[in-house]
Each structure stands twice: as C-alpha cells, then as structure tokens.
C-alpha positions as CSV (number, residue, x, y, z in Angstrom):
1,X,13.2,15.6,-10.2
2,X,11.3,12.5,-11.8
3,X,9.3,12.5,-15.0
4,X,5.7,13.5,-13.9
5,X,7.4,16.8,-12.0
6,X,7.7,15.6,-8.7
7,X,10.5,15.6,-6.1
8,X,11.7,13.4,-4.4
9,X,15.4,13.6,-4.3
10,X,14.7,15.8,-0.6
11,X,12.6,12.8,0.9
12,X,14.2,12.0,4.2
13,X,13.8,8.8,5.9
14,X,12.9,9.5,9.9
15,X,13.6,7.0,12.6
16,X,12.2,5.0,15.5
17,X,12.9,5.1,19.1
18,X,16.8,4.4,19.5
19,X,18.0,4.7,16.5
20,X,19.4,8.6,16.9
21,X,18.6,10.8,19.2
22,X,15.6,13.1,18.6
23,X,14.3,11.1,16.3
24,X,17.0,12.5,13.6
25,X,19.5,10.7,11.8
26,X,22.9,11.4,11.9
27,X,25.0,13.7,9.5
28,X,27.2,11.7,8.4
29,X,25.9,7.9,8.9
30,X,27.9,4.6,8.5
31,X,28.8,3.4,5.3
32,X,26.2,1.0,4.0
33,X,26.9,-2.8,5.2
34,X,27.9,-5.6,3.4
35,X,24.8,-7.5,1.3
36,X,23.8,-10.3,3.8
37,X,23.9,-7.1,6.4
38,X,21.2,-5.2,5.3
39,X,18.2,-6.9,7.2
40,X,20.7,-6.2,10.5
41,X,21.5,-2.8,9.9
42,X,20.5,0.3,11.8
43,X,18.1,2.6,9.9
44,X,20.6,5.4,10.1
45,X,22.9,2.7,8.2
46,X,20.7,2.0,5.1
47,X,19.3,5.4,5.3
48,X,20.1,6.1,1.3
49,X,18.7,2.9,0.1
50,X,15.6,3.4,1.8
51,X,15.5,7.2,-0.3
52,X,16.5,5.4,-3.4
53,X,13.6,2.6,-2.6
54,X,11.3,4.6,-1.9
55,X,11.4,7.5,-4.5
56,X,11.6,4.4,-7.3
57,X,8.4,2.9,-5.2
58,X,6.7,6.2,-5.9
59,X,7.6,6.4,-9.4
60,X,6.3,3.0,-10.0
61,X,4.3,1.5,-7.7
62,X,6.7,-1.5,-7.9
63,X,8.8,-3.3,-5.6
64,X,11.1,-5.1,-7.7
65,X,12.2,-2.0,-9.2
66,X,12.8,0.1,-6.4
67,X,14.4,-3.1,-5.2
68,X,16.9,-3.1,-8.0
69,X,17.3,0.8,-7.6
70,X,18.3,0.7,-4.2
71,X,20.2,-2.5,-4.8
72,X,18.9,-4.7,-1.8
73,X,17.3,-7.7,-2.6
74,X,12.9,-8.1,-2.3
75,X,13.3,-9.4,1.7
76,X,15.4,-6.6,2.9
77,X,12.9,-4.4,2.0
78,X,10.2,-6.0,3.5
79,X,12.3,-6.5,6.7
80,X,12.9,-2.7,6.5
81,X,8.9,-2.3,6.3
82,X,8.7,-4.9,9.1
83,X,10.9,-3.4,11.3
84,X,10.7,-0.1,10.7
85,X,6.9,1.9,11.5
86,X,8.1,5.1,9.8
87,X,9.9,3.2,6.6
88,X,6.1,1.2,6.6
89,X,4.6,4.7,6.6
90,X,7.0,6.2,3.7
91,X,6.4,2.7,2.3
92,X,2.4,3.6,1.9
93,X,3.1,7.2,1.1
94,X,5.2,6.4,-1.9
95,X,2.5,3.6,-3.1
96,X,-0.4,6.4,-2.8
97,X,2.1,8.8,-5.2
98,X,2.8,6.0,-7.5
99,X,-1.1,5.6,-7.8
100,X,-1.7,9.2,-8.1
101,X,0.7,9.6,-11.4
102,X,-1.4,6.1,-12.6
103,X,-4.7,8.2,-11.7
104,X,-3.5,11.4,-13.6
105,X,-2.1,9.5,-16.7
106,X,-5.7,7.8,-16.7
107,X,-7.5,11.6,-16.7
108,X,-5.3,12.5,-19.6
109,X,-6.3,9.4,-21.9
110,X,-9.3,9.7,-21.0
111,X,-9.7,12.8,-22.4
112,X,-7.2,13.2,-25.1
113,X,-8.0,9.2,-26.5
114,X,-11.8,10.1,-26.0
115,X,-12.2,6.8,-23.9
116,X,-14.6,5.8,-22.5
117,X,-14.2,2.6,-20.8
118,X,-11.7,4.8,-19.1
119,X,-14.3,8.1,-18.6
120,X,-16.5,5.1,-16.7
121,X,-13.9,4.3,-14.5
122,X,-13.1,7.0,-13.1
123,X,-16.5,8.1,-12.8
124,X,-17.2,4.6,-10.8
125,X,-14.3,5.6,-8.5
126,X,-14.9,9.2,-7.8
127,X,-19.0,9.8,-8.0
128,X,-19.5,6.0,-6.5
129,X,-22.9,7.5,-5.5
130,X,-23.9,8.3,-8.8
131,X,-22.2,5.7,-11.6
132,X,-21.4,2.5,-9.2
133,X,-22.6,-1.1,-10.2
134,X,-25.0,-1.2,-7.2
135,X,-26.6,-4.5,-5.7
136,X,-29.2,-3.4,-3.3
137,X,-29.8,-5.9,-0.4
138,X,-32.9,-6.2,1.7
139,X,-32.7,-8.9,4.5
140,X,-35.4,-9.9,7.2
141,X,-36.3,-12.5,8.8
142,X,-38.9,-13.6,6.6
143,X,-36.6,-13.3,3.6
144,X,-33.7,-15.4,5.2
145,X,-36.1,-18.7,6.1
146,X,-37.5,-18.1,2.0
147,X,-34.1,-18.3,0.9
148,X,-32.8,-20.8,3.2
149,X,-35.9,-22.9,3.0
150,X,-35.8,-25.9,5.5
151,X,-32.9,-25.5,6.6
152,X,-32.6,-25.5,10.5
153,X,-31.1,-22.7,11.0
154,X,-30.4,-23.0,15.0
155,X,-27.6,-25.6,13.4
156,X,-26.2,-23.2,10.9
157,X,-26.1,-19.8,13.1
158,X,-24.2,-21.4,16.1
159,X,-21.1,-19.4,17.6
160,X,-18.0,-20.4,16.8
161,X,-16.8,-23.6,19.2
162,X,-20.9,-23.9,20.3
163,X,-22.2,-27.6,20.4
164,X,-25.1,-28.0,18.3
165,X,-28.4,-28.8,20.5
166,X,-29.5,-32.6,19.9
C-alpha cells in the first residue's frame, strides 16, 4: 500500500496477441533478462518491472523514478510503451492516478493554507464555465478583410501545394 492509501501491489500487467495464451500471463514466467535484454524481451519476461514501473509512475507522475524503481533504463520503458498497447494503456492509467494524488494534495492546501491562488485554480479547471480566462471571438467576413486590410487574401488562403493565380 503506498502513502496516499492506494494499492497497487495487485496491479497486473495484461498482454498482447502472442504473448500467452488467453491473453494471460504465465505463472511462473522467465527470469528477467540480462540489461541490454530488456527492449527484446517478451512481456511475460519483464512482467514485474513493468508492476514496479508502473505503481512508482502512479506514485509520481515521473519516469525517471519509476525508471530507477524498476531498474531498466529511460528507453526500455518507452520501448515497452511502444511495443506494448496494454503497457501504453497502464502507462496512461498510472499518469491519470499520479495526477489525481497531485489534484487531492492541491484541495487540501487549498483549504487548510487558505490559498487562494490555489482555490482559483481549481475553480478554472473544474467550473471552466464559470471562473475561465475567456477570450471571446467573433469572425466574419467583414471582420477578416478589416483586420487583414489589403492584403489579397486569394494569395494567403490557397490550399496547401495550390499555385498562386498570376
């Protein structure tokens, strides 16, 4: 169980087409290869430092440490999240959890710190409607040639690879 109360000792990394059958993982899967291996190596085979990645990645939001928790180096990992869609997803997963303990940690100094620089913040991300910086634009024709004034705008608005008329 980490700090903030979650678990994720349980998280359980699934696989893609081929790598076990059913989609599972083996019971008892190979022992971890060699360091200059890891890029190479079967899901099933790096299956426990992809856990210890990913549960460090939801922690903290941070790929260097989960990095050095699952003791692979930065490009394994992303050769992992390259090659494997349901690692990618976990990948996400664990990013949106580290941003939720960031969001809850914000609510409580918010309150407790009576900030509000903070208080605005969170109000701007979760009643946009209501406390948003808002730039209202209002375009028509008319407005366009006043802004652009004199510019010949047949030149400027041509599709991409179109010869301009001469």
């Amino acid at each position: 169980m980490s700090k903030k109360g979650k678990t994720n000792n349980a998280r359980e990394v699934t696989t893609v087409a081929g790598d076990a059958p059913n989609g599972t993982l083996a019971a008892n899967p190979p022992a971890v290869p060699e360091r200059g291996e890891f890029a190479h190596g079967s899901l099933a085979s790096n299956r426990k430092r992809m856990a210890r990645f990913l549960d460090r990645l939801g922690d903290t939001g941070n790929v260097r440490a989960a990095c050095e928790a699952a003791g692979v180096p930065r490009r394994t990992a992303y050769n992992w999240r390259k090659r494997f869609a349901t690692f990618a997803a976990d990948w996400d997963e664990a990013l949106e959890n580290a941003c939720d303990i960031l969001e809850g940690e914000a609510w409580r100094r918010a309150i407790t710190q009576d900030s509000d620089r903070l208080l605005m913040f969170l109000l701007k991300a979760h009643r946009r409607e209501k406390y948003s910086d808002r730039v209202e634009l209002q375009s028509d024709v008319q407005s366009v040639v006043r802004i652009v004034g004199g510019v010949d705008l047949s030149k400027v608005l041509l599709p991409p690879g179109a010869p301009p008329d001469d």
